[in-house]
Phi, psi and omega in degrees: 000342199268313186298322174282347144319290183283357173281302207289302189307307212274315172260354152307298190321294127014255152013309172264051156233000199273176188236169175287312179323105178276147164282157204257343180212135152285178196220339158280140154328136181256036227262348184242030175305336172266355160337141154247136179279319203293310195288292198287314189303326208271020198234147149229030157261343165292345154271318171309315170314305198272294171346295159315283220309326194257352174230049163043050162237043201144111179336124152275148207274167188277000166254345126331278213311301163304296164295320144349309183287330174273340188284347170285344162281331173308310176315301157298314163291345180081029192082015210289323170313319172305136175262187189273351153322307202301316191289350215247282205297312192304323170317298202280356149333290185289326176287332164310282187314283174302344166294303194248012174177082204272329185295309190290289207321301032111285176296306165288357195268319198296340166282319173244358172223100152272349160300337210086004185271303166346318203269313171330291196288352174257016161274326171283317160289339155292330176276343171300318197290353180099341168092052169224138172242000000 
């Protein structure tokens, strides 16, 4: 469960790049399409985990350690990879995470959007979605 955690965790982050645009086949795995997000968001010491995890404070499990590795593209592409299981849950991550744990959200964005531009655009793909997750 924890390696599939840091899977589910890694394109929320991911996530605040997405675009409106569906990919015609994914291309990220879908093998953690069933995560319950609701279950890992709700520990905080398993956010807490994967947060070290994503700003090189703390050692990854080798399914972190690959996608960590996949995530400056997930990023780059806006998620373009992603199916729509995958974008529907990263949304509701990330709006998990600022809500309910704004300080780690707060540490990863300064690692992986330190401008904010990211985050525009996943701001922009939540008011498309109607601003419901």
């Amino acid at each position: 469960m924890a390696a599939s955690t840091l899977v589910m965790f890694c394109i929320c982050v991911a996530a605040a790049t997405l675009t409106a645009a569906a990919p015609q086949a994914p291309v990220y795995t879908t093998k953690y399409d069933n995560l319950d997000v609701d279950k890992i968001l709700a520990s905080r010491r398993l956010v807490n985990n994967y947060v070290q995890c994503l700003t090189d404070k703390k050692p990854c499990s080798p399914e972190g350690a690959e996608l960590k590795k996949i995530l400056p593209d997930a990023i780059r592409t806006r998620c373009e990879k992603c199916n729509d299981v995958q974008k529907e849950k990263a949304l509701k991550v990330v709006r998990k995470l600022q809500k309910d744990y704004p300080a780690e959200w707060k540490i990863v964005t300064s690692k992986w959007d330190p401008d904010g531009s990211l985050m525009k655009e996943f701001e922009k793909e939540y008011e498309k979605r109607g601003g419901k997750l």
